[in-house]
N, C-alpha and C positions, 0 to 999 in steps of 0.2 A: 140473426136473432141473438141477442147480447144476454139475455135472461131468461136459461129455457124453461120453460111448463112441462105441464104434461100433454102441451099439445103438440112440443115435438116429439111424441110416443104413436102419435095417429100413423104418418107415414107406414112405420115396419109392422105394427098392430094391422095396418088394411093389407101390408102384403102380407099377413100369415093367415088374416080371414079369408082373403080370395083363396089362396092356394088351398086351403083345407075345403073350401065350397066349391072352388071350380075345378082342381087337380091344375091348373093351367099356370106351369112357372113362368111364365113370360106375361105374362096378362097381371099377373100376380106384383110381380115386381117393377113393370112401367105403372103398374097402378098407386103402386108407394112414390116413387119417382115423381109423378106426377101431382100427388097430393103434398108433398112435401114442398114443391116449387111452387104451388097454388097458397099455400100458407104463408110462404116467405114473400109471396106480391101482393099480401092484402087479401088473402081467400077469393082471390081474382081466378075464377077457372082458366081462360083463355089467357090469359098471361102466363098461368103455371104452364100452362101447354107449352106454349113458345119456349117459356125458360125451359121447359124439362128438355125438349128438344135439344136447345143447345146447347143444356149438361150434357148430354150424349157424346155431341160433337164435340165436347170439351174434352172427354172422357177419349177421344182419338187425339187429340192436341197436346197429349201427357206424354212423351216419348216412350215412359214404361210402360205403361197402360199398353198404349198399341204396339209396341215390342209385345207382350204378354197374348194379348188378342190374333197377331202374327201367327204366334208362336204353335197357339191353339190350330189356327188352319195348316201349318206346316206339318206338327203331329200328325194329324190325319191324310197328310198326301206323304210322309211316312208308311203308318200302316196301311195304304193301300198300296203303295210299294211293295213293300215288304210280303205282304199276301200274292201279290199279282207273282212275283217272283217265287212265289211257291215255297220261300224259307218256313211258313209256319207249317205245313204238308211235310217239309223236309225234317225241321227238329222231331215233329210226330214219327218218322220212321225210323229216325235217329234212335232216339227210345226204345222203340220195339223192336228194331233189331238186337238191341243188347241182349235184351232175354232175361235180365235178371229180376225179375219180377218173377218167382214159382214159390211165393204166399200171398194171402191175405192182410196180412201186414203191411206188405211190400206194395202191395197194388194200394192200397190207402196212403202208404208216404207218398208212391210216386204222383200222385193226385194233388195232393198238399203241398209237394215238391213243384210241380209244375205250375199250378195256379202262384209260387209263390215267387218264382223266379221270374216268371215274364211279368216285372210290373210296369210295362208301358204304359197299358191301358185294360182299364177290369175286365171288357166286356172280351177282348182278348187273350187272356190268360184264362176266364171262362170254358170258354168256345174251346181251347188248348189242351187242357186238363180235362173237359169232357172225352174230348177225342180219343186221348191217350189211354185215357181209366175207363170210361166206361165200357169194354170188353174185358177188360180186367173183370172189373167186379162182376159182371154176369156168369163170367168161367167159376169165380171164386163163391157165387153166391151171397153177394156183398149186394144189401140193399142200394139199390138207386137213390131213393132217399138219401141215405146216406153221401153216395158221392155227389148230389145237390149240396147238401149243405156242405161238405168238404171244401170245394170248389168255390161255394159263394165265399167262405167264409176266409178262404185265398185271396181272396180277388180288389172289391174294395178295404179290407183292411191294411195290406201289403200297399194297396198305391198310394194311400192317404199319407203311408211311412215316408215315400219318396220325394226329394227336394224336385227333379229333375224331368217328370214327367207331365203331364195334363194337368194333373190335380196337383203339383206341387208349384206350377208355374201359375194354378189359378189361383192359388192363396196367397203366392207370394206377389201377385199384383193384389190384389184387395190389400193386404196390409199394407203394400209399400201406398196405398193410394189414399189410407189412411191416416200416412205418416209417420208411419210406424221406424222408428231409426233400426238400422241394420236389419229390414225382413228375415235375412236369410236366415240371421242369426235366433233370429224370435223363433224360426220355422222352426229350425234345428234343433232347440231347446224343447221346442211344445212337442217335435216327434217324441221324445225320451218323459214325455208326459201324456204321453196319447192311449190312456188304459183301459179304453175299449178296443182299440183297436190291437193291442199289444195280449188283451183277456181272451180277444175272439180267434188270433191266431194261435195262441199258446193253448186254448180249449182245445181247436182241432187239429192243433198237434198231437195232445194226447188221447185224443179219438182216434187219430189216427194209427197212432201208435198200439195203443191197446184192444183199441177197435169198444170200446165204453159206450151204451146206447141207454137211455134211459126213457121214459114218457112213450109216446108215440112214435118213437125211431127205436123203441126194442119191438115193440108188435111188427114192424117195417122187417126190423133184421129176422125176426123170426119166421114170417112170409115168404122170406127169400129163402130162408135154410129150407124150407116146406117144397119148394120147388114153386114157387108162385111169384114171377118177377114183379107186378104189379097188382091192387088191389081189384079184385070185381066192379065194373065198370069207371075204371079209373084212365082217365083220358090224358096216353105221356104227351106231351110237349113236344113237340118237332117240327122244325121249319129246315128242310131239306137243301133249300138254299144258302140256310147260311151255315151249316153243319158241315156241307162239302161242294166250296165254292168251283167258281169254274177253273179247271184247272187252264197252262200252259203248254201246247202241246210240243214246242219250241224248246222249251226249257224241261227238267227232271227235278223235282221238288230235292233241294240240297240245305243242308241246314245252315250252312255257313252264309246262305242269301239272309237270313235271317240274324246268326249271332252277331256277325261281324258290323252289318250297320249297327246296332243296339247297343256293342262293344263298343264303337268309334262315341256313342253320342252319350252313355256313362261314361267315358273317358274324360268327354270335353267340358263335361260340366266343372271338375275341379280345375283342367286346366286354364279353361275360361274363366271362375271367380281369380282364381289368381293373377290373372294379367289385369280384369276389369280392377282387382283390389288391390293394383299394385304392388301385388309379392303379399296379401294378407288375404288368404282365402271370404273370413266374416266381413271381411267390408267389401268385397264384389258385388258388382252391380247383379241381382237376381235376373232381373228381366234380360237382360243383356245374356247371361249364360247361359241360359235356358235356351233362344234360340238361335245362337251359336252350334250348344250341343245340336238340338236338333237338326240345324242345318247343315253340320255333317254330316250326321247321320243319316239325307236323306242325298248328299250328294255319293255319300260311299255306296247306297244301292245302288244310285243309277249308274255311277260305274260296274261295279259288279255284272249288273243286267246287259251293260253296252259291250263289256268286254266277254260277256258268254254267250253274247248274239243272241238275246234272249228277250229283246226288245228295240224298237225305233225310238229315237230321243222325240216323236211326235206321241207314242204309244206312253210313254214313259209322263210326258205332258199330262195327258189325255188322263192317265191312271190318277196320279197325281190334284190334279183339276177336282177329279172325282172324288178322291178321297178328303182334300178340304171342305167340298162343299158338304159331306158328310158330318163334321164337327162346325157349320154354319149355327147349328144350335144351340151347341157350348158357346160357342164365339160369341153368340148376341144374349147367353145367359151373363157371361162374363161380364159384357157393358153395362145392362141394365144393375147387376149386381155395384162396378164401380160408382154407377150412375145414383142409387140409390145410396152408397156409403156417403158420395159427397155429398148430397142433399140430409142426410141423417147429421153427418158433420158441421154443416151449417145452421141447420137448426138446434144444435146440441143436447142431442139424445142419449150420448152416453153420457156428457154430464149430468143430465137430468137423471136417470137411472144411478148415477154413483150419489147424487145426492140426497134420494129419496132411498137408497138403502144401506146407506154408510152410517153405522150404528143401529141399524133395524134389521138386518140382515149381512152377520160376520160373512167374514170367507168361507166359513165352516159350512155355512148353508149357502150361502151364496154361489159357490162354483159347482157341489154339485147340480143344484136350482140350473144354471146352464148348461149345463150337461143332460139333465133331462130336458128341457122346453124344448132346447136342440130334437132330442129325440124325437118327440111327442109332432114336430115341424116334417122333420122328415120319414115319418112312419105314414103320416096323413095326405103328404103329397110324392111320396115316392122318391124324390132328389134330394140328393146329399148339397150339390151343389148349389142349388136352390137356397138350402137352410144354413152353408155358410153366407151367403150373399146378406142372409136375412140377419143371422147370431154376430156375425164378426163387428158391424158398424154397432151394434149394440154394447157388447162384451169389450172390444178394447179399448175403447174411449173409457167405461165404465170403469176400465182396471186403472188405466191411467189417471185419472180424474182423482184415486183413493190413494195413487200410489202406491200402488200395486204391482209386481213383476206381471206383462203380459202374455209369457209362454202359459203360464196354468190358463187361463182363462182363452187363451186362442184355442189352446188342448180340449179342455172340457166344449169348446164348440164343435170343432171337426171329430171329437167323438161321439157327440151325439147327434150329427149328420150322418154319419158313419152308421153308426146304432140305426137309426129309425130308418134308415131308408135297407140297412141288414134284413132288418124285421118284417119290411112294407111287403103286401103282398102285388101292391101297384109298382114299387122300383123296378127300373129295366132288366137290375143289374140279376135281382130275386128272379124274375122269368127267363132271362138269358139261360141262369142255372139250371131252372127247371127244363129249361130247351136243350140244353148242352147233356144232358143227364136223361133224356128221353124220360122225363116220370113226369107223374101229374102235378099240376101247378101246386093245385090246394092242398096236396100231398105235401108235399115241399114245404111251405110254408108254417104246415102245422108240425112236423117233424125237427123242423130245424129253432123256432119259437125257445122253446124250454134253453135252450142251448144260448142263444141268444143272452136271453133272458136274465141267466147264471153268469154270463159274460158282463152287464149290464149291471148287475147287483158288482160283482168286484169292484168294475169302474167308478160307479157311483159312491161306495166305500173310500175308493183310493182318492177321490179328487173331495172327500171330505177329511181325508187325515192331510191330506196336500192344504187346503183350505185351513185346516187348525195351526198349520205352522207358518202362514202370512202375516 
């Protein structure tokens, strides 16, 4: 489509309808996908089909693309490695034998410390930081609430930071799939502009710190001081199984099962852009280092486990197997997300959007305007990742099209994915908390909100004074 309308705006307008109607990110986004190749064959339904189809298969035939998609199943027979070997049981004891944890304080760093350093994967650093702090704060009288929102607020903002994990490999496929020249380098740029994400960890830093409670998380802290860990008939969160998996009776939970691959595979990401970029770290192939890193990372556990007898290379399979097929759902968010940028691409949606508000809507409003809708995207359906898939083919065509630097505008996307799905009281990442934290869901959500909120209003600020100087 040579001259676009506004009816290449239908596409990502019907996936943010379904997703807010159905909850159902997958349904959400083949349905954009779908609609988008039915307009480019003449509003031919049964052709869009076919072609949407074989953008999919296209979307494997991109060497990064499925590098990236790879990459995604590797991560996850990673961490179930990593778990099965008992390293994340082992860092937890690590911890608490140190002992130095004897305040209030101290048990809030260590919680914000922990969610903040394991950023492989949120749900894991979660579950981590629960474990650790949550008998802290019961001895200390530290609302649970509290260490919910600490934790969440660890968790997705810290990974969204990182080039080298899940979520840094899933962006830097969408943009490279957008065309975007040197990903890595856009990524890089838009981290150092990510001021939700940068508001929401710096907040609960200084909560942490101070131990600062306001709205409905001082009633929380004051409950607790009363000797009343939870509210009258307030139902904690807990799923047993995944708080304390099964263990190895083979092996003895050691932490180094655990730092040591995560060390190898932060290692390999610089060392890998640099050979991919020829001696220049910003011109390495993204997709390409990402599952390098990872792939060491997941070949150093399995030596680890082989050389501590602590697994059969069938077991090690088996775990593995398992743990990919565990992130089959990112994997097939991932494509329909590529899937849908190329279809947004060809019908040209971001230029249609840069030309309908270049001179009607400056930078000044314009970026933070994506920064909220972001929000508003992923508040409603729970996924961050969902609402990049949705924001990115929209925003950087749009930045590009005006001449525009595209780190602001990729930034204000993954912040307000970030943002709304922080806030969702349907995000995985909001209930993991509330589960890893033994406290009630709706507890959670309402305690943490304000806090949010306050994080949200910064952001929003800062990507408008960012916006007046475009």
């Amino acid at each position: 489509m040579t001259d676009p309308s506004w009816i290449s705006l239908l596409p990502p307008l019907l996936a943010i309808s379904l997703a807010i109607a159905t909850r159902q990110v997958y349904l959400s986004l083949a349905g954009g996908v779908w609609l988008g190749w039915t307009i480019l064959e003449g509003w031919n339904p049964l052709l869009g089909l076919v072609r949407a189809i074989d953008g999919a298969v296209a979307v494997l035939g991109d060497a990064g693309d499925a590098r990236v998609i790879l990459f995604t199943l590797v991560i996850g027979a990673l961490i179930a490695t990593v778990e099965a070997s008992g390293g994340v049981r082992g860092f937890v004891a690590f911890l608490e034998e140190r002992r130095w944890v004897t305040t209030p304080r101290r048990a809030r760093l260590l919680a914000w410390g922990a969610g903040v350093s394991l950023f492989i994967e949120s749900n894991i650093n979660v579950l981590t930081a629960g474990a650790v702090a949550r008998p802290l704060f019961d001895r200390f009288k530290i609302s649970r609430e509290k260490l919910a929102y600490i934790i969440d607020s660890a968790s997705a903002p810290s990974c969204i930071m990182i080039p080298l994990n899940a979520w840094g490999a899933y962006n830097l496929g969408i943009l490279a799939s957008l065309g975007v020249h040197e990903p890595v380098r856009v990524f890089l740029t838009a981290v150092g502009l990510n001021f939700y994400a940068m508001a929401a960890l710096g907040l609960a830093l200084f909560v942490a710190y101070t131990g600062w409670a306001f709205g409905p998380m001082k009633k929380a802290e004051a409950r607790t001081r009363a000797g009343m860990l939870l509210w009258p008939n307030a139902k904690p969160l807990v799923d047993e199984a995944v708080l304390s998996p099964p263990t190895n009776p083979r092996l003895p939970p050691r932490a180094r099962n655990m730092v040591v691959p995560i060390g190898v595979m932060v290692l390999m990401m610089p060392v890998s852009l640099y050979i991919t970029g020829n001696g220049n770290l910003m011109e390495g192939s993204g997709s390409t280092s990402v599952l390098w890193a990872v792939l060491a990372g997941l070949a150093t556990a399995w030596v680890l486990l082989l050389v501590q007898r602590g697994a059969t290379v069938d077991e090690l399979t088996r775990t593995g197997l398992k743990g990919a097929g565990g992130l089959v759902p990112m994997a097939l968010i991932l494509l329909l997300a590529l899937s849908l940028g190329d279809v947004a691409r060809a019908l040209g949606t971001g230029v249609y959007v840069a030309q309908i508000t270049q001179g009607v809507l400056p930078p000044v409003v314009f970026l933070p305007l994506v920064f909220l809708v972001g929000a508003g995207i992923a508040f409603s359906i729970g996924s961050s990742w969902g609402t990049f898939a949705i924001m990115l083919p929209i925003a950087v065509p749009a930045a590009e099209a005006m001449g525009l630097p595209l780190a602001p505008f990729v930034a204000a996307s993954l912040s307000g994915g970030v943002f709304g799905d922080h806030s969702s009281p349907v995000s995985d990442t909001t209930i993991i908390s509330s589960m890893a934290s033994a406290t009630d869901h709706i507890d959670h959500v309402r305690t943490q909100l304000p806090y949010a909120l306050l994080a949200a209003a910064v952001a929003t600020g800062a990507f408008a004074l960012v916006g007046a100087v475009l």
